[in-house]
Kinemage of the C-alpha trace (Angstrom):
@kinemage 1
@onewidth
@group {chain A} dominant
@subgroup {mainchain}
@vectorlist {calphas} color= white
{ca unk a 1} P 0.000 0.000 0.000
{ca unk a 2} L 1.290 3.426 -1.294
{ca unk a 3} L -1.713 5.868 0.198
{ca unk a 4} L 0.094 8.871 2.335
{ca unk a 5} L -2.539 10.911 3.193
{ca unk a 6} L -1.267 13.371 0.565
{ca unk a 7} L -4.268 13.374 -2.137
{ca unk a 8} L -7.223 15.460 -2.575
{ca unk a 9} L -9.488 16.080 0.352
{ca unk a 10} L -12.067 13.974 -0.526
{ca unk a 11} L -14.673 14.874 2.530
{ca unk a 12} L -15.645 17.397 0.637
{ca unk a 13} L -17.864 14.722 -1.468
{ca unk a 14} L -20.039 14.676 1.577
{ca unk a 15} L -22.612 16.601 2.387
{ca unk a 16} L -22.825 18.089 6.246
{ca unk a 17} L -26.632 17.130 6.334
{ca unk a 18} L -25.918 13.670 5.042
{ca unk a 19} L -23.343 13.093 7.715
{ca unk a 20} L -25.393 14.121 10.509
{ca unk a 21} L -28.665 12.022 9.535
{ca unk a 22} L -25.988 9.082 9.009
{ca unk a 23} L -24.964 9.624 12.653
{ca unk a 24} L -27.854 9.844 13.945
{ca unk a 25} L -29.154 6.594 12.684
{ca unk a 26} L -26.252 4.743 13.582
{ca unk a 27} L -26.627 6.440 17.692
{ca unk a 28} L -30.351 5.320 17.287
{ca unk a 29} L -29.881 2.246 16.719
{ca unk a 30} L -27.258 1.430 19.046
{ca unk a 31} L -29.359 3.744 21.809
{ca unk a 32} L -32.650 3.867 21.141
{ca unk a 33} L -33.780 3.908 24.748
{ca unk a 34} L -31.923 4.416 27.960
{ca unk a 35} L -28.145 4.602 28.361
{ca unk a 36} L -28.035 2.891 31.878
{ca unk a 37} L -24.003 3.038 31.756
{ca unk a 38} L -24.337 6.897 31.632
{ca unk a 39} L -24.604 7.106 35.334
{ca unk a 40} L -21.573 5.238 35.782
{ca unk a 41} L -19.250 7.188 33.948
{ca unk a 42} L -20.580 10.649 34.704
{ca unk a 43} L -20.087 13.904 33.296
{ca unk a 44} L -16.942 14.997 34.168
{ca unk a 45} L -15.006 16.425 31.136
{ca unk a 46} L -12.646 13.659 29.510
{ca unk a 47} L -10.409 12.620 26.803
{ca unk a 48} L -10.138 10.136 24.884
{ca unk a 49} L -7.316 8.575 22.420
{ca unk a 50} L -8.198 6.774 19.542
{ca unk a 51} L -5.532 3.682 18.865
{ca unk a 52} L -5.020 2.076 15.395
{ca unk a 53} L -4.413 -1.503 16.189
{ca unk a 54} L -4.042 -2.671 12.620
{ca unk a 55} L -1.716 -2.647 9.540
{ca unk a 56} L -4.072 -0.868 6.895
{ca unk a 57} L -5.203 2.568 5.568
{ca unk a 58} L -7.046 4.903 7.866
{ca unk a 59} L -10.208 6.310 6.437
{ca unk a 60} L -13.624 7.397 7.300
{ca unk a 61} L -12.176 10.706 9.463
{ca unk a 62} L -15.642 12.349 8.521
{ca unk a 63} L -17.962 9.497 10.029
{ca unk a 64} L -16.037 8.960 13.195
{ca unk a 65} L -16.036 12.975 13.586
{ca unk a 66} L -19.888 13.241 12.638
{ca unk a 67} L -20.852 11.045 15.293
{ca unk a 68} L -19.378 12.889 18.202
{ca unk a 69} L -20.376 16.068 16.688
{ca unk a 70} L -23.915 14.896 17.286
{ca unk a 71} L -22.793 14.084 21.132
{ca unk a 72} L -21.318 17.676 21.484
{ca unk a 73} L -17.573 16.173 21.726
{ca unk a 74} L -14.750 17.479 19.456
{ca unk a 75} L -12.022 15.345 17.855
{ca unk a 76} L -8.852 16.245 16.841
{ca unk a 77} L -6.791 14.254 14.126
{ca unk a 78} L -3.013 13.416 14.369
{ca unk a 79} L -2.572 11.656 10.898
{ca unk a 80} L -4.388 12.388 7.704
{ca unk a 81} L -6.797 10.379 5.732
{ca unk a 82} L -5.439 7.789 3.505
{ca unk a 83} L -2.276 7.677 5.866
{ca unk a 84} L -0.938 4.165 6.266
{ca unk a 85} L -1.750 2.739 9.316
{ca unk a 86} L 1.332 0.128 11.214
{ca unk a 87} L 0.488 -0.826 14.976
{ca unk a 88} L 0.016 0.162 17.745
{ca unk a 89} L -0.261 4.417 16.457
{ca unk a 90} L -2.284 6.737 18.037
{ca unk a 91} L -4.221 8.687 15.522
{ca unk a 92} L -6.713 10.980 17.116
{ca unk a 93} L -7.895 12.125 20.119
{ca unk a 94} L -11.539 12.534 21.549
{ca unk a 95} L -13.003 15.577 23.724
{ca unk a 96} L -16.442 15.824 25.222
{ca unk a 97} L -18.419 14.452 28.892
{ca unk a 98} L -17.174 10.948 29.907
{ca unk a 99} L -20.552 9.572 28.938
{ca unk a 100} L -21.084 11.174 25.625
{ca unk a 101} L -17.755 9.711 24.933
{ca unk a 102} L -18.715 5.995 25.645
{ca unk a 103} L -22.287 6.738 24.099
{ca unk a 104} L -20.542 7.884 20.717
{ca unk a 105} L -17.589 5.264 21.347
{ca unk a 106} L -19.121 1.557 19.050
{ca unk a 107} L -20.893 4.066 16.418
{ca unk a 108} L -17.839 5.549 15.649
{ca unk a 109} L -15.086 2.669 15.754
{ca unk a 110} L -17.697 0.623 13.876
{ca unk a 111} L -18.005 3.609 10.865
{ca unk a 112} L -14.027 4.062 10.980
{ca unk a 113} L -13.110 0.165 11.034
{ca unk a 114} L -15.395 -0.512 8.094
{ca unk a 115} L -14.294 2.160 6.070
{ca unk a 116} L -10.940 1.987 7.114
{ca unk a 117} L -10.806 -2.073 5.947
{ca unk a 118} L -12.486 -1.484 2.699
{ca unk a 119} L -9.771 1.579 1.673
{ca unk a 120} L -6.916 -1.172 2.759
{ca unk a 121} L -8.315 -4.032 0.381
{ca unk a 122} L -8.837 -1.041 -2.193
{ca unk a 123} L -5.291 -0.054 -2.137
{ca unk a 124} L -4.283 -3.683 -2.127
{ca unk a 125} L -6.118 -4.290 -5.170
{ca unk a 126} L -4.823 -0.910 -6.903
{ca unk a 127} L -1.269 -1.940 -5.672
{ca unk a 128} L -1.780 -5.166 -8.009
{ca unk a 129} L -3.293 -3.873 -10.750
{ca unk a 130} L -0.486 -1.446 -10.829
{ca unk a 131} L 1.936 -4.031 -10.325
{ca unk a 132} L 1.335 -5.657 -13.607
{ca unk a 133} L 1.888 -2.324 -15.396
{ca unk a 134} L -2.083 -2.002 -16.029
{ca unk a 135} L -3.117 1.461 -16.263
{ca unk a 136} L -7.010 0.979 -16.104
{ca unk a 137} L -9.088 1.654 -13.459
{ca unk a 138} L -10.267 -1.220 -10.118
{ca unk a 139} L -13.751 -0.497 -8.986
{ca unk a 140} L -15.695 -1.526 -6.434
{ca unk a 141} L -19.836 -2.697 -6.656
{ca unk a 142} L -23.113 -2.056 -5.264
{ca unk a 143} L -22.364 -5.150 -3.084
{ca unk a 144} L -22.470 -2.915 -0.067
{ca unk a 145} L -23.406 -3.259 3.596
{ca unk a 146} L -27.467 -1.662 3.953
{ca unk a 147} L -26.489 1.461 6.012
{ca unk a 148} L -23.245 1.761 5.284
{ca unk a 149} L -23.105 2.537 1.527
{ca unk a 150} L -21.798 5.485 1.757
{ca unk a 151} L -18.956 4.797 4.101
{ca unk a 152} L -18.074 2.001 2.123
{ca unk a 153} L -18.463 3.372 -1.079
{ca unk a 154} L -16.316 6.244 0.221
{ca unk a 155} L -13.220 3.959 1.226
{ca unk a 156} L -12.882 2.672 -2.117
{ca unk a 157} L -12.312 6.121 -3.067
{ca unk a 158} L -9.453 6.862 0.208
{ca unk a 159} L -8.187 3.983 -0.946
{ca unk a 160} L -7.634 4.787 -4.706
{ca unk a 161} L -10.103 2.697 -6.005
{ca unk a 162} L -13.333 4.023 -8.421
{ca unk a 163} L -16.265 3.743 -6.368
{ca unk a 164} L -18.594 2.649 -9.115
{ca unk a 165} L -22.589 3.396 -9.620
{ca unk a 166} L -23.558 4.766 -6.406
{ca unk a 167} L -27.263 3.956 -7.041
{ca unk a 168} L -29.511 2.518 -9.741
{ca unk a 169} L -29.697 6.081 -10.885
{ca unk a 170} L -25.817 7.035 -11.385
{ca unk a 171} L -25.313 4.557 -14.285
{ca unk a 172} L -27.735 2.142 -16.594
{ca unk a 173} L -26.833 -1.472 -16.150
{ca unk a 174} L -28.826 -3.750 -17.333
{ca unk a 175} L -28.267 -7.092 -16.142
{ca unk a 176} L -28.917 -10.381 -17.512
{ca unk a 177} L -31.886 -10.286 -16.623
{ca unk a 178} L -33.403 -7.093 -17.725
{ca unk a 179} L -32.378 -8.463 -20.811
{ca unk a 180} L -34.589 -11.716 -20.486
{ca unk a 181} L -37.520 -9.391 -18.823
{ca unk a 182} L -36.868 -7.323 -22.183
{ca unk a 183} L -37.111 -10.509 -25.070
{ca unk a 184} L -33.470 -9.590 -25.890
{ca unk a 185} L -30.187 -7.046 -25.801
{ca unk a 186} L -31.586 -4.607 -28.455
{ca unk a 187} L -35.177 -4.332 -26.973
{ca unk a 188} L -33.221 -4.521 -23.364
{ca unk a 189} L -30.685 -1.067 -24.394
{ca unk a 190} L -33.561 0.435 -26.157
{ca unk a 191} L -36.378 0.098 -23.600
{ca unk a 192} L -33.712 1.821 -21.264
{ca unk a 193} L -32.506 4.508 -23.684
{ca unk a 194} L -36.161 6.105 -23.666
{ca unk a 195} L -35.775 6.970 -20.310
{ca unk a 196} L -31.650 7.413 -20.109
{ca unk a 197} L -30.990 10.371 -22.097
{ca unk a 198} L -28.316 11.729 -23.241
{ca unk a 199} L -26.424 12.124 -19.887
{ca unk a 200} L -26.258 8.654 -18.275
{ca unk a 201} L -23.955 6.053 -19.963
{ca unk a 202} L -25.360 2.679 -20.219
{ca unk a 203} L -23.614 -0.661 -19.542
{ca unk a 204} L -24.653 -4.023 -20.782
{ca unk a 205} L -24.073 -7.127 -18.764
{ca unk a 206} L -22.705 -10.446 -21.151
{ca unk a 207} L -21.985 -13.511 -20.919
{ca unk a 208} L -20.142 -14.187 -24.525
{ca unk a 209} L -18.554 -12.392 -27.049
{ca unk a 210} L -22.330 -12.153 -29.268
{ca unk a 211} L -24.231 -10.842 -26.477
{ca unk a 212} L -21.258 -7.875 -26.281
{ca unk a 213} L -20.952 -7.414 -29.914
{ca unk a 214} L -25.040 -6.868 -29.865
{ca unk a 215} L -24.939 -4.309 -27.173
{ca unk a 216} L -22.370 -2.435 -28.426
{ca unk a 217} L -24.159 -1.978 -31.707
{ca unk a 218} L -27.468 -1.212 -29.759
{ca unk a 219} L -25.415 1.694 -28.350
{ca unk a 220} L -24.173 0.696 -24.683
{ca unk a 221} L -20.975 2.878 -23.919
{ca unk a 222} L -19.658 -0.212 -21.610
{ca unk a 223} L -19.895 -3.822 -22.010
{ca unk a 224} L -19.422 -6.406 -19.063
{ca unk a 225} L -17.726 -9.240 -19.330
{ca unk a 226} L -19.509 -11.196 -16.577
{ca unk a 227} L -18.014 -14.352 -15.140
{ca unk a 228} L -15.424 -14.799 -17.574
{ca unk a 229} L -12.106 -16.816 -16.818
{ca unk a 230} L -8.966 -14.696 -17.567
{ca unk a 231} L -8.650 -17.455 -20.719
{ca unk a 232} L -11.783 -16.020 -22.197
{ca unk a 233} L -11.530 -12.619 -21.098
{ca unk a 234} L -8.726 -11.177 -23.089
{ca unk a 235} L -9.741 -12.189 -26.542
{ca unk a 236} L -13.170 -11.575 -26.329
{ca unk a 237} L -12.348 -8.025 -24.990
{ca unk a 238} L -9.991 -7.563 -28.152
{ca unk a 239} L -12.256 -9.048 -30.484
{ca unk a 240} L -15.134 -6.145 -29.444
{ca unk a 241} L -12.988 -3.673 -29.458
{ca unk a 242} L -11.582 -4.470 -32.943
{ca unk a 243} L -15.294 -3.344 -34.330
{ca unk a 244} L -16.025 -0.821 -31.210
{ca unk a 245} L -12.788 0.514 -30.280
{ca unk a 246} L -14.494 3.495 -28.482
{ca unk a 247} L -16.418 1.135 -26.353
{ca unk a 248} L -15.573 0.440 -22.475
{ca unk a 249} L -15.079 -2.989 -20.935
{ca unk a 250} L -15.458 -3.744 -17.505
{ca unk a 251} L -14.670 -7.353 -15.748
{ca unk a 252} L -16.367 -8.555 -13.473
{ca unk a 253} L -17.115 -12.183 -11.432
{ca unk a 254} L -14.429 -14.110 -10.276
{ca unk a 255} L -12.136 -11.550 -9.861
{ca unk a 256} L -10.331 -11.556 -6.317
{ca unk a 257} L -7.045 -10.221 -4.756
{ca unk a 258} L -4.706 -12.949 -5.511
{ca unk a 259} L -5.928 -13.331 -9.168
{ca unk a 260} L -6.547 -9.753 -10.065
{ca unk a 261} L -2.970 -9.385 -12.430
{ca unk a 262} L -4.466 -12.471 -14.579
{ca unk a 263} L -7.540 -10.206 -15.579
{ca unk a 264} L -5.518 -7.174 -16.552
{ca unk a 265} L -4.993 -6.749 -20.285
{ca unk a 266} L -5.081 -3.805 -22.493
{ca unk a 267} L -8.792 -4.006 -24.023
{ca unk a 268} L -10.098 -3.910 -20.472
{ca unk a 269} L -10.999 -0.564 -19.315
{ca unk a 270} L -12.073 -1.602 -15.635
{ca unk a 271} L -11.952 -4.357 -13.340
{ca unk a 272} L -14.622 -4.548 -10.462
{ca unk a 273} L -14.442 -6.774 -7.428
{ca unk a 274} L -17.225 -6.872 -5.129
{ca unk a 275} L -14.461 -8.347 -2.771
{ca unk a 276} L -13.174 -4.865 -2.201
{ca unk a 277} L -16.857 -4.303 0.066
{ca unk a 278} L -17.957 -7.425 0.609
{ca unk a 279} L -15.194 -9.510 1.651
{ca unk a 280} L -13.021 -6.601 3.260
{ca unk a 281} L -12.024 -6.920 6.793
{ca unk a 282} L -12.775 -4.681 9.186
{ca unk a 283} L -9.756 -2.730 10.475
{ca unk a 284} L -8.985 -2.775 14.498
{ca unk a 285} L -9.248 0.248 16.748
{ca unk a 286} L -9.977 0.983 20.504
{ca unk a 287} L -11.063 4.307 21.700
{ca unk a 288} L -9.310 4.747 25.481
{ca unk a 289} L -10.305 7.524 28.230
{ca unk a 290} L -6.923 8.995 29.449
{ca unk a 291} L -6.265 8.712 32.723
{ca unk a 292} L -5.619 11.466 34.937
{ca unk a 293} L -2.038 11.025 35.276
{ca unk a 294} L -2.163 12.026 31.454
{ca unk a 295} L 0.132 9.393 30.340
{ca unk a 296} L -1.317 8.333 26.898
{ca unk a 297} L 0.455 4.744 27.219
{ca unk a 298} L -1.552 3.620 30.497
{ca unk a 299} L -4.430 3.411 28.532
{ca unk a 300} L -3.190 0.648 26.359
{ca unk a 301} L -2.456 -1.700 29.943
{ca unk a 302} L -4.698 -4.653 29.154
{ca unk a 303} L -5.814 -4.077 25.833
């Protein structure tokens, strides 16, 4: 992993009111009722420091920071987003009343871990893809956790991946079967053009090299090769692009860290792995109160 932190500030992709109703669902659900454990930790101004535990890329700053914003606590950042994480590095620390700090605590790590493990895989698979000397672009899918799209979806970007289609609405995919719903690729790619317009680009699913030829004549801008073994995959791709050079190709289905160099190839435009969201682990960190001797390290006793 190459990420230092160093890129653009890519926060600014998210909205302020998005954040906060984000945070506020996850603090529902985790506390919809009473907080019993509020009486035993009090009031009483605190800190906190937030510990990275594992190797990885840190991400999801603006989720963890949301959620004690909505508690009335303050965090301040010691390394950057996208900075590359080796244990045991402290890498923030935590203001607010002991009990809004252990209210906000799971909601948080949980946003930042998540986020954090799906920018890691990201820049694992970018770091391979590279490695083969293929200049196209690794995306992720819509193969997300409900609830934590966003985060998720964000990651991939922290961790220099292309976040794909956000929504049904960002890009027109039609799937195999829209196509079998539709009678066929040409009544599938016009059906969806009627509606499409001229700003969306639409991308055909297929399964073999007639189904792609067919929806790149019936006008999609990208073809999927779906499922294809890395045998297949190559000439197919340079067979369609020999009559549709300006047409995009995407793989997709089978593709996972360890044999991501095999599907790289220069008449593939983008590789997706649903791997980088589904499959990614989640990243370790503890959030510590500091102790009143203000030694940062007695926190980490037992841990």
């Amino acid at each position: 992993m190459d990420k230092t932190g160093s890129g653009p500030d890519l926060a600014l992709l998210l909205p302020p009111r998005t954040l906060e109703t984000l945070a506020d669902a996850w603090l529902h659900e985790d506390c919809p009722g009473l907080d019993y454990a509020a009486l035993a930790a009090g009031a009483a101004p605190s800190r906190a420091a937030l510990w990275a535990k594992s190797r990885g890329v840190l991400a999801g700053q603006p989720f963890f920071s949301a959620v004690f914003a909505r508690l009335g606590c303050s965090v301040s950042w010691g390394l950057p987003e996208g900075s590359p994480l080796e244990p045991v590095v402290r890498v923030a620390e935590v203001r607010g009343p002991a009990h809004r700090l252990l209210l906000g605590e799971r909601a948080a790590l949980n946003a930042l871990a998540r986020c954090s493990g799906v920018a890691t895989a990201a820049a694992e698979a970018v770091a391979a893809a590279r490695g083969s000397g293929w200049a196209g672009r690794v995306a992720g899918t819509r193969k997300t956790t409900p609830g934590f799209r966003l985060a998720e979806k964000y990651g991939l970007l922290v961790g220099g991946a292309a976040a794909h289609r956000y929504d049904l609405g960002a890009l027109v995919m039609l799937k195999d079967n829209h196509v079998l719903a539709a009678g066929g690729v040409d009544q599938a790619v016009s059906g969806a053009q009627r509606a499409a317009g001229f700003e969306l680009k639409l991308e055909v699913e297929c399964g073999n090299l007639r189904e792609a030829l067919a929806a790149a004549a019936a006008g999609a801008d990208l073809v999927m090769l779906d499922n294809f073994t890395p045998e297949e995959l190559h000439p197919t791709a340079a067979a369609l692009k020999a009559q549709f050079p300006a047409v995009k190709v995407e793989a997709s289905g089978g593709v996972s860290l360890a044999n991501l160099p095999r599907f790289c190839g220069p008449h593939i435009d983008v590789i997706s792995l649903g791997a980088l969201t589904q499959a990614a682990p989640a990243l370790d960190f503890s959030l510590k109160l500091l102790p009143a001797d203000g030694n940062p390290e007695t926190c980490l006793a037992g841990n």
